[in-house]
C-alpha positions as CSV (number, residue, x, y, z in Angstrom):
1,X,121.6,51.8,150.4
2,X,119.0,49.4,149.2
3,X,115.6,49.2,151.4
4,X,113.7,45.8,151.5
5,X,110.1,46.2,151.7
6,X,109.5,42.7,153.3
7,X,111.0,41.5,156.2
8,X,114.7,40.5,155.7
9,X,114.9,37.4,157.0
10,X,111.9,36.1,154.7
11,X,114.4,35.7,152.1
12,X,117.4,33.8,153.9
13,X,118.8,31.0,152.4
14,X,121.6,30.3,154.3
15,X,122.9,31.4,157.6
16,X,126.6,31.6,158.8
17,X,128.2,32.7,162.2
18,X,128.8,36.4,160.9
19,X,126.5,36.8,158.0
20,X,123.4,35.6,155.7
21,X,123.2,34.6,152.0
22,X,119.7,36.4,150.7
23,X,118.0,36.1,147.5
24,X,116.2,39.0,146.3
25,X,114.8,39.6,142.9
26,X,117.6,38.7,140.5
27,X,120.3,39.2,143.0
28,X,122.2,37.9,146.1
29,X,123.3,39.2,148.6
30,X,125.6,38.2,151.4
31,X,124.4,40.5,154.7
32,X,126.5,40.7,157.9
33,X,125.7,40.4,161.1
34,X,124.7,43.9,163.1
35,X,128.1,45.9,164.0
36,X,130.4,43.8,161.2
37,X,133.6,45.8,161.2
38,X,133.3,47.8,158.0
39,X,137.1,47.9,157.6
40,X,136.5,43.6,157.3
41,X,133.8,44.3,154.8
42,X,135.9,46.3,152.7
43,X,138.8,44.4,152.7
44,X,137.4,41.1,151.6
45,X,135.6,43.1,149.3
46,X,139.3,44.3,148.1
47,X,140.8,40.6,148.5
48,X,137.9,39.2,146.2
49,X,137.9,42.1,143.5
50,X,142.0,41.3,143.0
51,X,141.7,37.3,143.2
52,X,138.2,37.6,140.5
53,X,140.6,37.4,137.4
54,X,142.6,34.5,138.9
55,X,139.5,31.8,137.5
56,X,139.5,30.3,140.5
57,X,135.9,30.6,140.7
58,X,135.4,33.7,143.0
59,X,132.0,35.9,142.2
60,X,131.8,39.3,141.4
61,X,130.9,42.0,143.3
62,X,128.7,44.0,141.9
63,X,128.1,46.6,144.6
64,X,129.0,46.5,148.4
65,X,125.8,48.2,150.1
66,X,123.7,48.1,153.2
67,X,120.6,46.3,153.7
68,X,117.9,47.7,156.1
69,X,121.1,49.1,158.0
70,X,123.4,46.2,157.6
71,X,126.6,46.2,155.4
72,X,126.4,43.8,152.3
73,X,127.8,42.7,149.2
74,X,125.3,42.1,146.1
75,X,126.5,39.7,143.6
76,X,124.6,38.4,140.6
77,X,122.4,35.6,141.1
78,X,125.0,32.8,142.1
79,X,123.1,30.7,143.9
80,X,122.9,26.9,143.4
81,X,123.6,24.1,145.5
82,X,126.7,24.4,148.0
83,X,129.1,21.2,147.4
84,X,128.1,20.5,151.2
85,X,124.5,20.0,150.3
86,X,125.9,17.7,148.1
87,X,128.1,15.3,149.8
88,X,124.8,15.0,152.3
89,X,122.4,14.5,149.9
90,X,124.2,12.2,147.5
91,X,126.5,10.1,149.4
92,X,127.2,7.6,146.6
93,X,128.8,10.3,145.0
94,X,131.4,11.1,148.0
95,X,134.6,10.3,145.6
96,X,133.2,12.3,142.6
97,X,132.5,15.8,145.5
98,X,135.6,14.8,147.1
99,X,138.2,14.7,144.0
100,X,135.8,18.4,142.8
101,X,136.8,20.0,146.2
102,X,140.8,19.1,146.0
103,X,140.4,19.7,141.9
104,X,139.3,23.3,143.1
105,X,141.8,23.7,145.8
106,X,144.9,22.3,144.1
107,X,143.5,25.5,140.9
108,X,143.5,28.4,144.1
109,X,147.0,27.1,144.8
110,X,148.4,27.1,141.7
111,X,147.9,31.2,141.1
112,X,149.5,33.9,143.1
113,X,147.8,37.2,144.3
114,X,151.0,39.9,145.8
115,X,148.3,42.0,146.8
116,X,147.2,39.7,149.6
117,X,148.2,39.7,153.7
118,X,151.0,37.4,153.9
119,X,149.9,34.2,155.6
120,X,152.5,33.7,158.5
121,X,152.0,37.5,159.7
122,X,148.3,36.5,159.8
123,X,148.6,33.1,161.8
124,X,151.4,34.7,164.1
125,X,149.0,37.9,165.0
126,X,145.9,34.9,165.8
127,X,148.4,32.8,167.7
128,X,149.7,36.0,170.2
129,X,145.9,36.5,170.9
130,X,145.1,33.0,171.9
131,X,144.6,32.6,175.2
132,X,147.7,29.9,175.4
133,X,150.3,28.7,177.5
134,X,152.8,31.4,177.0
135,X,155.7,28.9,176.3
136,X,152.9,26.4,174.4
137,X,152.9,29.7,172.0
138,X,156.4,30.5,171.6
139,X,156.8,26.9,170.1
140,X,154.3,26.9,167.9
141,X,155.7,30.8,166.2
142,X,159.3,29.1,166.5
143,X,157.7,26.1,164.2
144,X,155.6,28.4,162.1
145,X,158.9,31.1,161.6
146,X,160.9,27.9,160.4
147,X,158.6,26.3,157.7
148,X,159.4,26.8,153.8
149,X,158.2,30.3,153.0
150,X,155.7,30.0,150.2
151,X,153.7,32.8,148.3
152,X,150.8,30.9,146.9
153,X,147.0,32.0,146.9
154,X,145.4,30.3,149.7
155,X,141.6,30.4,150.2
156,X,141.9,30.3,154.5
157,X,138.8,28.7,154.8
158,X,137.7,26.8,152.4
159,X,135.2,24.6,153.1
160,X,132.3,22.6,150.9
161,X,129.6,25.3,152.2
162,X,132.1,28.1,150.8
163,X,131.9,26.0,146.8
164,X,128.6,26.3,145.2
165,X,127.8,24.9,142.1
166,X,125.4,26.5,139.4
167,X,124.5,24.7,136.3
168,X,128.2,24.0,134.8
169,X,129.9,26.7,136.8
170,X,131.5,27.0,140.3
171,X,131.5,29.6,142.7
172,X,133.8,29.6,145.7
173,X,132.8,32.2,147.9
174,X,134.0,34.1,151.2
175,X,137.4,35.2,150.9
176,X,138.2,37.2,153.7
177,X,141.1,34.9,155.4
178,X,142.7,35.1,151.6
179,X,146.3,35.0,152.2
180,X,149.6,34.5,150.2
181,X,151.5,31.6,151.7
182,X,152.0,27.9,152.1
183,X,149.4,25.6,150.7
184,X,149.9,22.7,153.2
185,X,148.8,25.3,155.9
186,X,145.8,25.6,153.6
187,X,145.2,22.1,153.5
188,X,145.2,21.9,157.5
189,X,142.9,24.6,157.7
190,X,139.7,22.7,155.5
191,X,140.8,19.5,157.2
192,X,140.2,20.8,160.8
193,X,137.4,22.1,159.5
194,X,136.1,18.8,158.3
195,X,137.7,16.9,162.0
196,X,134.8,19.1,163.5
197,X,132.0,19.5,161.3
198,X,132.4,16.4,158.5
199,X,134.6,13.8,160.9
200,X,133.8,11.0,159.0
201,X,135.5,12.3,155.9
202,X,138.3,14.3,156.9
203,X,140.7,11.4,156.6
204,X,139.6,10.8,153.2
205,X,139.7,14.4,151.9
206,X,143.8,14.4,153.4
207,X,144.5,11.1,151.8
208,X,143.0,12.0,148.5
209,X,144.8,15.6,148.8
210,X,148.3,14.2,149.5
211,X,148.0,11.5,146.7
212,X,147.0,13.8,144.5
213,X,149.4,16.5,144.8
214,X,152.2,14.6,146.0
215,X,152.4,16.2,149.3
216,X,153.7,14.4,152.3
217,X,150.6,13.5,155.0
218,X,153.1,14.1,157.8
219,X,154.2,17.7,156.4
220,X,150.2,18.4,156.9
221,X,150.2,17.8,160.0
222,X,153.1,19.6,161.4
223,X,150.8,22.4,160.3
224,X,147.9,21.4,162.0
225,X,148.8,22.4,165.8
226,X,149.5,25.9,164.0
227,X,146.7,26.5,162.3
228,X,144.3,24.9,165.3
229,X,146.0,27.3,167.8
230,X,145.3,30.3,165.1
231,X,141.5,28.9,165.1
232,X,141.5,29.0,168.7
233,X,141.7,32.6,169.1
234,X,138.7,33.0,167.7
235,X,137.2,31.1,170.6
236,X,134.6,29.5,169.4
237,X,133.0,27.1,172.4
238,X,132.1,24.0,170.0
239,X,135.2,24.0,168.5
240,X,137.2,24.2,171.8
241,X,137.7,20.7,172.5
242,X,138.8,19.4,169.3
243,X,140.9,22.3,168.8
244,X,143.1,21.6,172.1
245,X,143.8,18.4,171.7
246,X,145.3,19.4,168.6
247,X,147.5,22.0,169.6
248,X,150.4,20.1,170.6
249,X,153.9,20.7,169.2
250,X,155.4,18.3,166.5
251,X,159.5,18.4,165.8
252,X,159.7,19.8,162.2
């Protein structure tokens, strides 16, 4: 248990929905929210301490702790700039973030982690708890139960906040929706996130994903209602919106 003398959030430098990155001394530490299930902490710790030897860029734990009270993780000092801060900052270099983002991606695809949930038991269990039409659902698990099964390692969330970039090294961070599975669900996953948070690049980022890996734009998307009616569940009132007029059922 570590004991901050100053006030906690003094030292934030970036807040999320269910945590906060804080620097401290020579450390930082990622602190979650007040009653963060401690089975989730320990299990992401898990997922990150088996995918660390992969080189796909995730940190090491050094110690998973709690914080005036609060559960945390304390890595070594990883902080730079997130590839978010980036793209906003230096829009000139859009292509050069862009190609770094599906360069990182296409590397967590390309490695396998057995020890991982397995990625259609994960979106079936978010799409039962979405509140859903009944028969809307049973579509959507009937299109998701007849897709290719994959084992690959996919991230679940990653997003240009989730990359951050250090001198010459990169650090993808939050791993916790780490799965084994298929990468275009992966793919549909970052660009829903982009559709509601970076909307004027989420056509690129698909484009330049597809071309580069050869994957078909329309095989994408017959993920997308899956993996936006998995989001749902986690009800989430800004993301609402975008995420039902998404969830609509496309012949496979």
């Amino acid at each position: 248990m570590i004991k901050m003398n100053t006030n906690i959030n003094e030292n934030v430098i970036n807040t999320r929905r269910n945590n906060r990155i804080i620097k401290h001394n020579d450390a930082v530490y990622k602190v979650f929210n007040e009653g963060y299930s401690k089975e989730d902490v320990f299990a992401e710790a898990f997922f990150t301490s088996k995918i660390e030897g992969l080189k796909v860029g995730a940190p090491s734990i050094e110690q998973v702790t709690t914080i005036n009270g609060q559960w945390a993780f304390m890595y070594p000092d990883i902080y730079g700039e997130s590839l978010y801060t980036l793209m906003m900052n230096n829009p000139d270099k859009l292509d050069e973030y862009m190609d770094k983002l599906i360069k990182i991606q296409t590397n967590i695809h390309s490695k396998k982690c057995p020890y991982l949930p397995v990625q259609k038991q994960k979106l079936t269990d978010y799409i039962n708890s979405a509140h859903l039409d009944r028969y809307l659902k049973l579509d959507l698990l009937d299109m998701l139960n007849s897709s290719p099964k994959h084992k690959k390692l996919c991230h679940g969330n990653l997003t240009p906040h989730n990359i951050i970039i250090k001198d010459d090294n990169i650090y993808v961070t939050d791993w916790n929706h780490a799965s084994q599975g298929n990468a275009s669900a992966d793919v549909a996953r970052t660009y829903l996130w982009m559709l509601i948070n970076m909307p004027d690049y989420a056509e690129n980022y698909l484009e330049r994903f597809c071309n580069e890996t050869n994957t078909s734009s329309k095989y994408v998307h017959n993920w997308i209602p899956i993996v936006a009616a998995a989001r749902y569940a986690k009800n989430i009132p800004e993301e609402v919106k975008i995420l039902n007029g998404l969830i609509s059922v496309m012949e496979y």
